[in-house]
Backbone of each chain as nested JSON, in Angstrom:
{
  "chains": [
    {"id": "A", "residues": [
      {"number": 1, "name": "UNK", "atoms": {"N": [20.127, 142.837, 99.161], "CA": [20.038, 143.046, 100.604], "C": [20.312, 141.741, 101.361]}},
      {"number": 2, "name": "UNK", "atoms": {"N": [19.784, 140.935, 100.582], "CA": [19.989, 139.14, 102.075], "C": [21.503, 138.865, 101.612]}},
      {"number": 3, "name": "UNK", "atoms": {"N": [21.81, 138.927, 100.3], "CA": [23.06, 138.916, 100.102], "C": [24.109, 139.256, 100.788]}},
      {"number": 4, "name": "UNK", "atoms": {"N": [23.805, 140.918, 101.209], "CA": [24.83, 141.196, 101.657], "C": [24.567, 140.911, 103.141]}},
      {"number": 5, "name": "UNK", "atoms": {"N": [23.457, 140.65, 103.958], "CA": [23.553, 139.991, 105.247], "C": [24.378, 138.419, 105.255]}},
      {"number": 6, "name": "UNK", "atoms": {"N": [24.098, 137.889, 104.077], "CA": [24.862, 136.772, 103.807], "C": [26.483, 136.611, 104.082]}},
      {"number": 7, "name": "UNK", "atoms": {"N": [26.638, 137.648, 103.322], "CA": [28.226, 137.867, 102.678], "C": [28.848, 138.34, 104.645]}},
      {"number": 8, "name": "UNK", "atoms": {"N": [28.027, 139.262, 105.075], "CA": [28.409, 139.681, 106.573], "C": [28.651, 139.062, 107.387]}},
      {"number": 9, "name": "UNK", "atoms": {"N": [27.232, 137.588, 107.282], "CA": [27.531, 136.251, 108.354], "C": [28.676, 135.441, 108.178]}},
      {"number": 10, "name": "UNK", "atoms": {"N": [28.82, 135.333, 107.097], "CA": [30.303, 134.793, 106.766], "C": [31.825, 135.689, 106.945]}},
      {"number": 11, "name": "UNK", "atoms": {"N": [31.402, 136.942, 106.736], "CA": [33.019, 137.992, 107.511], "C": [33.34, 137.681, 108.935]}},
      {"number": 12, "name": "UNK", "atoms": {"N": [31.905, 138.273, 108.96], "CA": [32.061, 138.201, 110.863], "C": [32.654, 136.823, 111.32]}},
      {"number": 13, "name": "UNK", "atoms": {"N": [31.656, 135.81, 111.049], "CA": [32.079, 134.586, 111.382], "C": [33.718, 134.08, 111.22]}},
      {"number": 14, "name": "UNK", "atoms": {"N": [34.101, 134.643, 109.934], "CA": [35.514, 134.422, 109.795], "C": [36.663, 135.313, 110.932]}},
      {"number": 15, "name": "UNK", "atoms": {"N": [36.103, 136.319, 111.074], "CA": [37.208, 137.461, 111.873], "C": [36.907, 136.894, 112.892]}},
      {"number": 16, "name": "UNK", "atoms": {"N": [35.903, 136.538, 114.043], "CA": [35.67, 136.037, 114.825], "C": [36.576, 134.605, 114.992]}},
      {"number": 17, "name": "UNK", "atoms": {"N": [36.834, 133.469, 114.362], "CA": [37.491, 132.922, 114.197], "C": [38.969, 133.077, 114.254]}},
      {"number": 18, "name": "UNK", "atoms": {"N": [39.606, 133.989, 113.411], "CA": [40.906, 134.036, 113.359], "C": [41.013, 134.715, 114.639]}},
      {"number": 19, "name": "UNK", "atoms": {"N": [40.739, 136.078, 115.425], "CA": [40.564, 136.496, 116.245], "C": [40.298, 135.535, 117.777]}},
      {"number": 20, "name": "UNK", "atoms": {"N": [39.836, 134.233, 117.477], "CA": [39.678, 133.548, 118.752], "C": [41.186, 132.965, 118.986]}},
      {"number": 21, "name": "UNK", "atoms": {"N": [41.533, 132.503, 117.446], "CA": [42.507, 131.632, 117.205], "C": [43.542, 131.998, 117.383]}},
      {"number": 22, "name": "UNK", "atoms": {"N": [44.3, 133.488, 117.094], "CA": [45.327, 134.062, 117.477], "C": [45.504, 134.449, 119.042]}},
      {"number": 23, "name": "UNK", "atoms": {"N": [44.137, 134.803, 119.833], "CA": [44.095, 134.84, 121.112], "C": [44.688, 133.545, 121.993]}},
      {"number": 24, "name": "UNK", "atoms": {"N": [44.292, 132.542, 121.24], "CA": [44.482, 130.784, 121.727], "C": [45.85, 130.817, 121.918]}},
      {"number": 25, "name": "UNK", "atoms": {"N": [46.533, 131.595, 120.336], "CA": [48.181, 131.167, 120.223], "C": [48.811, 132.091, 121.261]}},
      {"number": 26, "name": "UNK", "atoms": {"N": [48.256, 132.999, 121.644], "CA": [49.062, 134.214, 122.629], "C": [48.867, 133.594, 123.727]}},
      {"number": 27, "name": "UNK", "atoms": {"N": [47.809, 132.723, 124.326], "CA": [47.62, 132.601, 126.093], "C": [47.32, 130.936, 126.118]}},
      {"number": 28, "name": "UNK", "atoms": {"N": [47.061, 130.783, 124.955], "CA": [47.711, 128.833, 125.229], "C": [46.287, 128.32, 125.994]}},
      {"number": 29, "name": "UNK", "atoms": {"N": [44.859, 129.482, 126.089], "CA": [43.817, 129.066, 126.639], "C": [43.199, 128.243, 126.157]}},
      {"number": 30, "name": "UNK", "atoms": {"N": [43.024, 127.109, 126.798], "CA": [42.222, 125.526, 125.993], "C": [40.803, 126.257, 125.348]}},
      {"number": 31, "name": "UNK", "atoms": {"N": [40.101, 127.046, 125.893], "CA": [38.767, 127.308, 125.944], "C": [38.331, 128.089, 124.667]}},
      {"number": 32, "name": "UNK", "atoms": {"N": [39.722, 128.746, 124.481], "CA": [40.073, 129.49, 122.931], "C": [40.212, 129.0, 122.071]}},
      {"number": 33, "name": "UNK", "atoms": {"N": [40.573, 128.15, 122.283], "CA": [40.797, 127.064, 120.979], "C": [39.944, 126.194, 120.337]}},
      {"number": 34, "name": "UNK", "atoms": {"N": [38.65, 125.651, 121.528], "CA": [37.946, 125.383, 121.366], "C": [36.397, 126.355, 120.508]}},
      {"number": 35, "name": "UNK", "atoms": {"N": [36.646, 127.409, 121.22], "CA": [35.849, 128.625, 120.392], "C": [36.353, 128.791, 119.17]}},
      {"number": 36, "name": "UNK", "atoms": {"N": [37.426, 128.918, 118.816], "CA": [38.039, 129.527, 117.665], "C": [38.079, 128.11, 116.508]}},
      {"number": 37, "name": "UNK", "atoms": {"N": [38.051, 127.197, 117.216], "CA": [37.256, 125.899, 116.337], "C": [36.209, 125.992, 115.524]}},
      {"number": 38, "name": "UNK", "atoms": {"N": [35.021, 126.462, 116.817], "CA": [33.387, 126.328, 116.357], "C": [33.444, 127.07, 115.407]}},
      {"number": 39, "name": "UNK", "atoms": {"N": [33.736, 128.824, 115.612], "CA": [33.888, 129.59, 114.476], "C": [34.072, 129.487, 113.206]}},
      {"number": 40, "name": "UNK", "atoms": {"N": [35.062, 128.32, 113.181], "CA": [35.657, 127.828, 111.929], "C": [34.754, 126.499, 111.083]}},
      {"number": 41, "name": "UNK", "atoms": {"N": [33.825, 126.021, 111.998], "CA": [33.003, 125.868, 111.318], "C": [31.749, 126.331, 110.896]}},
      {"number": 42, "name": "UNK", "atoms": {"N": [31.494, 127.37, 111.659], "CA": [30.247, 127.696, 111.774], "C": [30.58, 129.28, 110.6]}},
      {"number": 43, "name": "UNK", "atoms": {"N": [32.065, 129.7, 110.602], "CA": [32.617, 130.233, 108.952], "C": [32.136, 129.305, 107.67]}},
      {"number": 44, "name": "UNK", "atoms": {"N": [32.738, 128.38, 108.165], "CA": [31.943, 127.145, 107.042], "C": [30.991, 127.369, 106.329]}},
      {"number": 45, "name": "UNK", "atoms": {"N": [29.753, 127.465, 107.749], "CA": [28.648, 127.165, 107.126], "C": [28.11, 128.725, 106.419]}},
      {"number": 46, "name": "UNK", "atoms": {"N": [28.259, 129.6, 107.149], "CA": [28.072, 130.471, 106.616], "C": [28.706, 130.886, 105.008]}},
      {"number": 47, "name": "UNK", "atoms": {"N": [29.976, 130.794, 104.613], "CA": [30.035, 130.3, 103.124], "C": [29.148, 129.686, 102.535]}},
      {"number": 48, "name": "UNK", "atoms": {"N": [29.102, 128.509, 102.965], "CA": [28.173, 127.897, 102.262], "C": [26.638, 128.493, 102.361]}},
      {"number": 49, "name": "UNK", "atoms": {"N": [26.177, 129.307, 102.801], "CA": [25.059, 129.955, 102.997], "C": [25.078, 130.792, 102.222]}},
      {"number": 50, "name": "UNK", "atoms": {"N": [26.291, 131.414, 101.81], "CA": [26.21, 132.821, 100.366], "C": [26.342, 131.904, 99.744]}},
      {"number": 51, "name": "UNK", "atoms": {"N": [26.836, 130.659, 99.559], "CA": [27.044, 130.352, 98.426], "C": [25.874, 129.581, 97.563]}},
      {"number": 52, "name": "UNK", "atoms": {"N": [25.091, 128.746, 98.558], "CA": [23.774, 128.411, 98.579], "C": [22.802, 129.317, 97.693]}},
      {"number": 53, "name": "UNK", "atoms": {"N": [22.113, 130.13, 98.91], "CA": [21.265, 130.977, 98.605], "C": [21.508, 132.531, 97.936]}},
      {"number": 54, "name": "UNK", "atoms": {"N": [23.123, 132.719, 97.719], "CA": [23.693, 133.601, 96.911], "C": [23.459, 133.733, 95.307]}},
      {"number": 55, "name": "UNK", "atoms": {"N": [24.591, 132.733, 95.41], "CA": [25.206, 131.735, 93.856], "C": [24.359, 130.879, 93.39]}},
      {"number": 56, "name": "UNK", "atoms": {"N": [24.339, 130.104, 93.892], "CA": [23.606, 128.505, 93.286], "C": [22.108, 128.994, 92.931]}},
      {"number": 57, "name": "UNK", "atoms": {"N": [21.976, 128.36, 91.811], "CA": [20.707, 128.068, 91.294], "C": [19.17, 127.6, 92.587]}},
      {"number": 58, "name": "UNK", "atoms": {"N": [18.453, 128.059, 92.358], "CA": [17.497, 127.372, 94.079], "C": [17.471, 126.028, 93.409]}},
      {"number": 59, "name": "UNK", "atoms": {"N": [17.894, 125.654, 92.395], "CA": [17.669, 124.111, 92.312], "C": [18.689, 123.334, 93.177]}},
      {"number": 60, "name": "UNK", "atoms": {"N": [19.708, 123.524, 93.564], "CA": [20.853, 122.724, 94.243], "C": [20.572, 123.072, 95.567]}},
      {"number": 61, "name": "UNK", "atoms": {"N": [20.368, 122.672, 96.274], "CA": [19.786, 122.683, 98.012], "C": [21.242, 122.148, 98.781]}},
      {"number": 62, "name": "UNK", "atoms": {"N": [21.741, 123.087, 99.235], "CA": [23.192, 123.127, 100.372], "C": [22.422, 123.095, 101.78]}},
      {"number": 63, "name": "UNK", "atoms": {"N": [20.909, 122.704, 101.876], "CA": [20.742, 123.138, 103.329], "C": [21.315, 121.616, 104.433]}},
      {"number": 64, "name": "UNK", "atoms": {"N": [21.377, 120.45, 104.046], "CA": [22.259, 119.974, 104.83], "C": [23.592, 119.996, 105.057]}},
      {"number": 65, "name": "UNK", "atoms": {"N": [24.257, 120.05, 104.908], "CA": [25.849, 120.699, 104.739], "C": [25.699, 121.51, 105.524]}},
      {"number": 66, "name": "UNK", "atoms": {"N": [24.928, 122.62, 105.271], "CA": [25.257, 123.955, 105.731], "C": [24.502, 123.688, 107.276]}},
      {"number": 67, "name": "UNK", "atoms": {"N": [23.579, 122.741, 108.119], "CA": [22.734, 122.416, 108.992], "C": [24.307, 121.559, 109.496]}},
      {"number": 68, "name": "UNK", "atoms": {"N": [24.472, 120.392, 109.147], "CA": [25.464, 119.55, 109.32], "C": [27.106, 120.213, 110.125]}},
      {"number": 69, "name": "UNK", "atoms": {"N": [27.394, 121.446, 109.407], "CA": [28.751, 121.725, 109.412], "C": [28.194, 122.764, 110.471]}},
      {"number": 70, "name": "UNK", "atoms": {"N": [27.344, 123.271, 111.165], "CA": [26.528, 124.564, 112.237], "C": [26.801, 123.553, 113.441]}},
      {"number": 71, "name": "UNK", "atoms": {"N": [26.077, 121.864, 113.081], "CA": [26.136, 120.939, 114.12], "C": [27.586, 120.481, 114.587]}},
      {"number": 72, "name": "UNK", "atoms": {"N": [28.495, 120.602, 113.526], "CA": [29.878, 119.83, 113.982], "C": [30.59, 121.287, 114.569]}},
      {"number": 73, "name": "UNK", "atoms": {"N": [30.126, 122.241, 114.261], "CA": [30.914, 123.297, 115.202], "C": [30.22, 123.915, 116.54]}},
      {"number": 74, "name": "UNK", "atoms": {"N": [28.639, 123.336, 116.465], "CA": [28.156, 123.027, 117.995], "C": [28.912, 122.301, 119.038]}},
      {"number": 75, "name": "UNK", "atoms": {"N": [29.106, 121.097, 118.174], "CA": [29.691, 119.83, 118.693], "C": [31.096, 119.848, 119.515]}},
      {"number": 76, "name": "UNK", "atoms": {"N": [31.672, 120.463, 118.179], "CA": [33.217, 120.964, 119.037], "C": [33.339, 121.872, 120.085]}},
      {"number": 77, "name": "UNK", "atoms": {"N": [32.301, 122.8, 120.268], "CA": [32.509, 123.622, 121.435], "C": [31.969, 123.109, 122.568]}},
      {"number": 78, "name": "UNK", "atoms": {"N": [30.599, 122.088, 122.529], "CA": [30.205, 121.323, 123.694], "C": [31.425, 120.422, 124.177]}},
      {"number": 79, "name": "UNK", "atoms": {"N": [32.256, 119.663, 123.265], "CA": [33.354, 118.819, 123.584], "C": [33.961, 119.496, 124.3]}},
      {"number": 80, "name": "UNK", "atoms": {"N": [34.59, 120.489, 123.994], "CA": [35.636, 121.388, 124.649], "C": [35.122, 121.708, 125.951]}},
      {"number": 81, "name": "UNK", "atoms": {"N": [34.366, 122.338, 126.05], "CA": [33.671, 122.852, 127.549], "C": [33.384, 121.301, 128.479]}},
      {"number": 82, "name": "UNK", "atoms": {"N": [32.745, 120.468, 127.699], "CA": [32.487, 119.173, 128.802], "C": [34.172, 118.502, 129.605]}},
      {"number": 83, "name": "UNK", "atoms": {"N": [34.856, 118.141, 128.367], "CA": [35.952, 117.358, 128.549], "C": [37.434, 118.393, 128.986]}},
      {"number": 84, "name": "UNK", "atoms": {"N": [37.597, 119.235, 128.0], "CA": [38.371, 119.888, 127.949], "C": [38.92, 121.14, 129.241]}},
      {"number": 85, "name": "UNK", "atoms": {"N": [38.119, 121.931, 128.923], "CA": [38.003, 123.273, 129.25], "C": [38.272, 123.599, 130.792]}},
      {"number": 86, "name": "UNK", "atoms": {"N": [36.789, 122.776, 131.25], "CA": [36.45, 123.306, 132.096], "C": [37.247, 122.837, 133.442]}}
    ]},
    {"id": "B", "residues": [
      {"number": 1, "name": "UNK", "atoms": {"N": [11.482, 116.609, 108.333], "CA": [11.292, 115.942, 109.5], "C": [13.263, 115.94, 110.34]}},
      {"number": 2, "name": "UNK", "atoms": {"N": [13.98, 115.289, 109.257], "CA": [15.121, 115.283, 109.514], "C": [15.875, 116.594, 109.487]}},
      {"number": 3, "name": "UNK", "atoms": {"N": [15.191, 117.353, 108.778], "CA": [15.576, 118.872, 109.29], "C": [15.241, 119.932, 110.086]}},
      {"number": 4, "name": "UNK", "atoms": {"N": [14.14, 119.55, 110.618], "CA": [13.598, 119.821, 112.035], "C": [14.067, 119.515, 112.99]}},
      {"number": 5, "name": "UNK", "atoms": {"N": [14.55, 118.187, 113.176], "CA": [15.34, 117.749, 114.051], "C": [16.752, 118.025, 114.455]}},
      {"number": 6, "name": "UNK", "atoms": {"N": [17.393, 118.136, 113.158], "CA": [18.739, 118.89, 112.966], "C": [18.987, 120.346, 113.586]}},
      {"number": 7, "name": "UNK", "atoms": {"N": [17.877, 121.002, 112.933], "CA": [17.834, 122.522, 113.615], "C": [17.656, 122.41, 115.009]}},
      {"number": 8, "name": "UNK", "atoms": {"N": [16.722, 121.113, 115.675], "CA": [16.449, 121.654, 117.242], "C": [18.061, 120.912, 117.779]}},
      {"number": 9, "name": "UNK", "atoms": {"N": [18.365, 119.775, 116.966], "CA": [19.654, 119.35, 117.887], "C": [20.565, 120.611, 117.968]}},
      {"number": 10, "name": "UNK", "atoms": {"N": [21.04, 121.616, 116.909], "CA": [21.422, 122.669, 116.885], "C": [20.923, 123.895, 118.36]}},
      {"number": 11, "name": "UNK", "atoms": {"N": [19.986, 123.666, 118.33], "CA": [19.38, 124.737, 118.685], "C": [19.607, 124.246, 120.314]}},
      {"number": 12, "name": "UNK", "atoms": {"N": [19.613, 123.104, 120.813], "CA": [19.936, 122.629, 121.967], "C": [21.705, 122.793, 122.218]}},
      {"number": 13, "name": "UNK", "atoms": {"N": [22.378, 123.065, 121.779], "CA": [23.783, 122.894, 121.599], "C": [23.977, 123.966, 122.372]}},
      {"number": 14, "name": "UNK", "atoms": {"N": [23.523, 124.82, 121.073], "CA": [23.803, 126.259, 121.432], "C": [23.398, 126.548, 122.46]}},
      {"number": 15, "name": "UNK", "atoms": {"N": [22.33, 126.33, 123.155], "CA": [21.813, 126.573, 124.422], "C": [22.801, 126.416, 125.484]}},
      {"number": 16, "name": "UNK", "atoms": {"N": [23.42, 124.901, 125.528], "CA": [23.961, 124.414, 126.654], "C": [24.893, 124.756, 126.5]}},
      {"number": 17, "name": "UNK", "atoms": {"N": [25.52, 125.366, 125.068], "CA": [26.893, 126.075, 125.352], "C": [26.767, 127.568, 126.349]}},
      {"number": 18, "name": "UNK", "atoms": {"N": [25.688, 128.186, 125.618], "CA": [25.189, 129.648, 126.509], "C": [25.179, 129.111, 127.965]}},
      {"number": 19, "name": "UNK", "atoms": {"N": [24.604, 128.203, 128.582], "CA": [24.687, 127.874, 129.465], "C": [25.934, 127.461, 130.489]}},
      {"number": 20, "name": "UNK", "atoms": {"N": [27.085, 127.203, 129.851], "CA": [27.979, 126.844, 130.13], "C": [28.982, 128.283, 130.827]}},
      {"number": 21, "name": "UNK", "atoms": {"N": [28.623, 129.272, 129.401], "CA": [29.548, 130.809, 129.329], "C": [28.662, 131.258, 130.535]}},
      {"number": 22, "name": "UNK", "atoms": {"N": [27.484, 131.043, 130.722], "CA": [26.603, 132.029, 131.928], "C": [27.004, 131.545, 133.165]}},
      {"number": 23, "name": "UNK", "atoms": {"N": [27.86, 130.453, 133.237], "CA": [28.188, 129.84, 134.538], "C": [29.674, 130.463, 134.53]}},
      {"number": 24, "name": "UNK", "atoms": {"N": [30.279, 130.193, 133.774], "CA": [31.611, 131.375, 134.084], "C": [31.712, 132.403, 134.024]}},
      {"number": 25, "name": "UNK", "atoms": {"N": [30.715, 133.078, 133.529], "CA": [30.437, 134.464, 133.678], "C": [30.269, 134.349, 135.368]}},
      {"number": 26, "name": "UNK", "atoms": {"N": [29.456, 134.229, 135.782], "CA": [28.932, 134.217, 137.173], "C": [30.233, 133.529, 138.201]}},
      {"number": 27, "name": "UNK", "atoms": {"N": [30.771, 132.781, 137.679], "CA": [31.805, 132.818, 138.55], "C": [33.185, 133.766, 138.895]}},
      {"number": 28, "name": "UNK", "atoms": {"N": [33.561, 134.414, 137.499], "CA": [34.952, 134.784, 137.011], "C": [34.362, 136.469, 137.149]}},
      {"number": 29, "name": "UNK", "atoms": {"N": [33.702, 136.776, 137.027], "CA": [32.73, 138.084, 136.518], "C": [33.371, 138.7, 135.657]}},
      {"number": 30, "name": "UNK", "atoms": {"N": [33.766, 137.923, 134.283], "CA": [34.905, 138.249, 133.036], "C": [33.764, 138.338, 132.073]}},
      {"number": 31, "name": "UNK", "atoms": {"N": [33.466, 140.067, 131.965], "CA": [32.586, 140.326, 130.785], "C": [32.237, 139.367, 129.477]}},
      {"number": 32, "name": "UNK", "atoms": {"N": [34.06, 139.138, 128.701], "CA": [33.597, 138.319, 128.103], "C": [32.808, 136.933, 128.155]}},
      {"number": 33, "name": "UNK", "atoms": {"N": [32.822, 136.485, 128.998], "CA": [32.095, 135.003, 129.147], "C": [30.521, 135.502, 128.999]}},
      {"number": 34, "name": "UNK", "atoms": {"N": [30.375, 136.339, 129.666], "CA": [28.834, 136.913, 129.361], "C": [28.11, 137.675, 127.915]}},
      {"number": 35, "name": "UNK", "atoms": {"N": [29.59, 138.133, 127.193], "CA": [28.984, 138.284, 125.305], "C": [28.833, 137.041, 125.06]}},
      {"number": 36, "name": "UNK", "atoms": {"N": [29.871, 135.975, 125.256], "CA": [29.787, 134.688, 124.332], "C": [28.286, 134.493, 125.267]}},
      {"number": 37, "name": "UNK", "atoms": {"N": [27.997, 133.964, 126.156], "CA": [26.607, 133.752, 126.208], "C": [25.758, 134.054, 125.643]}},
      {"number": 38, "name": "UNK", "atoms": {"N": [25.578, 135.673, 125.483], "CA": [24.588, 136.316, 124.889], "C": [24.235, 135.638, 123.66]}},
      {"number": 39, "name": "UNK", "atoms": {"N": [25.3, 136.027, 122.904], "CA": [25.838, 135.124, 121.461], "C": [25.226, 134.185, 121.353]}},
      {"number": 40, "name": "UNK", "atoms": {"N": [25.703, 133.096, 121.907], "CA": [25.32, 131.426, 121.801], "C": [23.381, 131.596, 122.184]}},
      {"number": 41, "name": "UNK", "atoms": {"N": [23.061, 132.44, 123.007], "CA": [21.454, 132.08, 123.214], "C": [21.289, 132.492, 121.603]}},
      {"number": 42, "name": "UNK", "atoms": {"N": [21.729, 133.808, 121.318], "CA": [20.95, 134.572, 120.251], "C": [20.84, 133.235, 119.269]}},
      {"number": 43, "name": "UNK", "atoms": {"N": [22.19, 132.781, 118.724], "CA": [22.692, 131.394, 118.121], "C": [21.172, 130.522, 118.349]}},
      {"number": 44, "name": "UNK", "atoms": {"N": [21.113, 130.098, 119.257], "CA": [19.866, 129.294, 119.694], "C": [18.397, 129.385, 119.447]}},
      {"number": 45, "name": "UNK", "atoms": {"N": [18.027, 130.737, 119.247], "CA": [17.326, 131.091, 119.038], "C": [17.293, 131.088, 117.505]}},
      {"number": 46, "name": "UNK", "atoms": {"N": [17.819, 131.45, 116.759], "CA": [17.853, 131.691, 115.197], "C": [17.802, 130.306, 114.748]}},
      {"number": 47, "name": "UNK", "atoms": {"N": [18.309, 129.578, 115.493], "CA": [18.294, 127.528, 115.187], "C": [16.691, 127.445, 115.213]}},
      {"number": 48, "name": "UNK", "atoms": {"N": [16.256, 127.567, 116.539], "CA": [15.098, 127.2, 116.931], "C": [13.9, 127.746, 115.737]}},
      {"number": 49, "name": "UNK", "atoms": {"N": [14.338, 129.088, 115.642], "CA": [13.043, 129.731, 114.623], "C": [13.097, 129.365, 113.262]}},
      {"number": 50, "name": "UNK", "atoms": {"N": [14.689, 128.824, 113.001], "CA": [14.344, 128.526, 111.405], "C": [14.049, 127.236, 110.681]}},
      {"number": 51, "name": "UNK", "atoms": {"N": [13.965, 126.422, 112.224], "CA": [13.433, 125.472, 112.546], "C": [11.626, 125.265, 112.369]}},
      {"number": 52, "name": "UNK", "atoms": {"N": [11.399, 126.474, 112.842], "CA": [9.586, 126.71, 112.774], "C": [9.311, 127.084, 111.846]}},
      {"number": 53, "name": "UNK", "atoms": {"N": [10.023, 127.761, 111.155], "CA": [9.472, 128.699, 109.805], "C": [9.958, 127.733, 108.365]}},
      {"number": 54, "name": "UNK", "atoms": {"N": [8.925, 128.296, 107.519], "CA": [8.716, 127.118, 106.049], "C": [10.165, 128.151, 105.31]}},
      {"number": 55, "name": "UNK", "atoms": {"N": [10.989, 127.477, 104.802], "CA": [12.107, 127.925, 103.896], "C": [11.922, 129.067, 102.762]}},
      {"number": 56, "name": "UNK", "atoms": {"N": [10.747, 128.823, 102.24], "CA": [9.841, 130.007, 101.783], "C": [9.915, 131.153, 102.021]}},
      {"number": 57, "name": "UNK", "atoms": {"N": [9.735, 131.408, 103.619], "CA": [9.275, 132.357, 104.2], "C": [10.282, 133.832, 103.862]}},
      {"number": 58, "name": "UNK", "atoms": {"N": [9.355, 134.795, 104.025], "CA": [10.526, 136.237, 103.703], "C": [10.734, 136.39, 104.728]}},
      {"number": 59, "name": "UNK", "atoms": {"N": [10.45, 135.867, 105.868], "CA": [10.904, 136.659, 107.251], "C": [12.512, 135.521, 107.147]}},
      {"number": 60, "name": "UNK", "atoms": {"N": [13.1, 134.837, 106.381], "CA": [14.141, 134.012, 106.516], "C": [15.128, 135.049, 106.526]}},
      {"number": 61, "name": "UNK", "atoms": {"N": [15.09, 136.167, 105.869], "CA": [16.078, 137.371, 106.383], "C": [16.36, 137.401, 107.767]}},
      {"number": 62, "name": "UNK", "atoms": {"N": [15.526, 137.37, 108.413], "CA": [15.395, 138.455, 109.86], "C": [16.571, 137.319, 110.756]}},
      {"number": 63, "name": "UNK", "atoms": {"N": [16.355, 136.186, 109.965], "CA": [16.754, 135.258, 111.152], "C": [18.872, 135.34, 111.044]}},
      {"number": 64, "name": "UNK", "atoms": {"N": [18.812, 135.327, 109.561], "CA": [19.985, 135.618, 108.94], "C": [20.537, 136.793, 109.926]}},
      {"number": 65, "name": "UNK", "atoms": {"N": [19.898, 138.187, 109.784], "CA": [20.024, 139.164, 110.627], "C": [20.208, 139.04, 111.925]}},
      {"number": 66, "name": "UNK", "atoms": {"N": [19.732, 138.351, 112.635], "CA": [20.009, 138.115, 113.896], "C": [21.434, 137.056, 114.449]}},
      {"number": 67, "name": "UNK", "atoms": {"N": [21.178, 136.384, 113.269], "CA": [23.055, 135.539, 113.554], "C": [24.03, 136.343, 113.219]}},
      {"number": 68, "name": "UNK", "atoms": {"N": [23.806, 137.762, 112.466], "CA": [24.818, 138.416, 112.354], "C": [24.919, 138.971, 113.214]}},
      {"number": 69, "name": "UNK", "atoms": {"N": [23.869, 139.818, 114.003], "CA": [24.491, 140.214, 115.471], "C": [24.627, 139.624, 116.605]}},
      {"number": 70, "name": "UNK", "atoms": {"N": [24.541, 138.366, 116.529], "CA": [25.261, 137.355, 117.234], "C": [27.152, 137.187, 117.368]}},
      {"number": 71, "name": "UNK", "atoms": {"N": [27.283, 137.487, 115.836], "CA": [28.383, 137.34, 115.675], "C": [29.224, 138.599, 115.758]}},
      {"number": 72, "name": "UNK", "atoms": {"N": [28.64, 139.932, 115.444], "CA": [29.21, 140.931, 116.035], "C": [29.484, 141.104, 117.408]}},
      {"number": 73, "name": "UNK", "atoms": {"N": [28.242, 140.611, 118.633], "CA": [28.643, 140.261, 119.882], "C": [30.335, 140.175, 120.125]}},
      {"number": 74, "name": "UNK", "atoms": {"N": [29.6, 138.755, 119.688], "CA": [31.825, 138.038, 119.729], "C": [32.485, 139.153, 119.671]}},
      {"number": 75, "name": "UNK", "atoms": {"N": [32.207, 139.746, 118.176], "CA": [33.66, 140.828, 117.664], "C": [33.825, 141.728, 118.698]}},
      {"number": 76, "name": "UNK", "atoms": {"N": [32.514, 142.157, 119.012], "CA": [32.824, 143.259, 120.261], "C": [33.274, 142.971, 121.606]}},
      {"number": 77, "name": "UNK", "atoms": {"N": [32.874, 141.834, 121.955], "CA": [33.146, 141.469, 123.213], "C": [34.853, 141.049, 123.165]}},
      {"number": 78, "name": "UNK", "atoms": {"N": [35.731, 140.773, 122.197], "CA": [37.106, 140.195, 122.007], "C": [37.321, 141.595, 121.685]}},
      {"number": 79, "name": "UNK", "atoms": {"N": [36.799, 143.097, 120.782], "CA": [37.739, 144.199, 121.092], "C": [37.239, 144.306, 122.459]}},
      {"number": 80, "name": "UNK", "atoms": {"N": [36.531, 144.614, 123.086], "CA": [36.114, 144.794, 125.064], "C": [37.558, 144.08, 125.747]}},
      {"number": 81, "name": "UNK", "atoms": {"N": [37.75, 143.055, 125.505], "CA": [38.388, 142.6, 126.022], "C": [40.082, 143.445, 125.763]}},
      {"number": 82, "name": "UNK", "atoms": {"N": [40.545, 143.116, 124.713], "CA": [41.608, 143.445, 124.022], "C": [42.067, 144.846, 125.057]}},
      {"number": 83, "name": "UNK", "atoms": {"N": [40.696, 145.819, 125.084], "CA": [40.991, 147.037, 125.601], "C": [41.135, 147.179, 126.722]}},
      {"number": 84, "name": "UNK", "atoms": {"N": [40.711, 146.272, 127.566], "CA": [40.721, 146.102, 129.044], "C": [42.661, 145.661, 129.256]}},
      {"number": 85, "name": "UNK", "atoms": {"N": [42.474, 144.705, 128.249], "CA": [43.962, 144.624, 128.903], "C": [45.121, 145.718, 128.278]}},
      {"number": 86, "name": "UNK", "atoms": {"N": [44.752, 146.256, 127.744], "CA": [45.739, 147.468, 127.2], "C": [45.959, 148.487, 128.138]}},
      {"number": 87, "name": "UNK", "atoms": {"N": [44.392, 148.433, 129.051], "CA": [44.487, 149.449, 129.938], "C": [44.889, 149.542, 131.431]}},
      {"number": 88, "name": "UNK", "atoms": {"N": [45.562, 148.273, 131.619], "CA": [45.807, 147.332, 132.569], "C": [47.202, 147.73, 132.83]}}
    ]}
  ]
}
């Protein structure tokens, strides 16, 4: 069962992504691109979250990485909206 | 300690991004800007709580659960969109 909520956070997260990203390439919107960024990391992390608490043994701990790579696709979408976007 | 902190810097991000979409929502009155908000609080919220809760915990599902319909948001709010302009 968490598995497959696992395996979901990471689909979604991915379709969401490509889906921002192809929108970006059709209308050239800065703001899309910047979304379709975060996604792509925050796909990241979610991999690494099945893969973590999926796969891996509970002895190998992915929870920074997976905290780390949530923050750098925070990061990119605050950039975008401060500097970029808006 | 350093992962407490991590989660709330997270958890502040997300906020001020929600914050950002709720201001163009309110200006543009473009539905989508108002899913991605939704989104990004829900986002914020799931930072914040898994932030409070011991790694242990069985409620670590629920939180999982809730970033997924965070992320369905998005999906729905980009088909919402998609359809609006088809119908245009």
């Amino acid at each position: 069962m968490a598995e497959a909520v696992y395996i979901l956070c990471a689909l979604t997260s991915v379709a969401c992504a490509v889906l921002l990203l192809r929108a970006w390439k059709r209308t050239q919107s800065r703001l899309l691109l910047w979304s379709g960024l975060c996604f792509v990391g925050l796909a990241v992390s979610n991999v690494l979250l099945f893969v973590d608490l999926g796969l891996l043994p509970p002895t190998i701990d992915l929870y920074m990485p997976r905290q780390l790579s949530t923050l750098a696709a925070v990061s990119v979408l605050l950039y975008g909206l401060i500097w970029d976007a808006t | 300690m350093l992962r407490s902190m991590l989660n709330g810097a997270v958890a502040m991000g997300w906020l001020a991004c929600a914050l950002f979409f709720l201001r163009f929502w309110k200006q543009s009155n473009e539905r989508l800007f108002g899913f991605f908000s939704l989104s990004f609080l829900m986002q914020a919220l799931t930072s914040a709580a898994s932030g409070l809760i011991d790694a242990q915990d069985e409620r670590r599902n629920y939180i999982y659960m809730a970033r997924l319909v965070g992320f369905l948001i998005i999906l729905y709010a980009i088909w919402d969109k998609n359809r609006g302009n088809r119908r245009r």
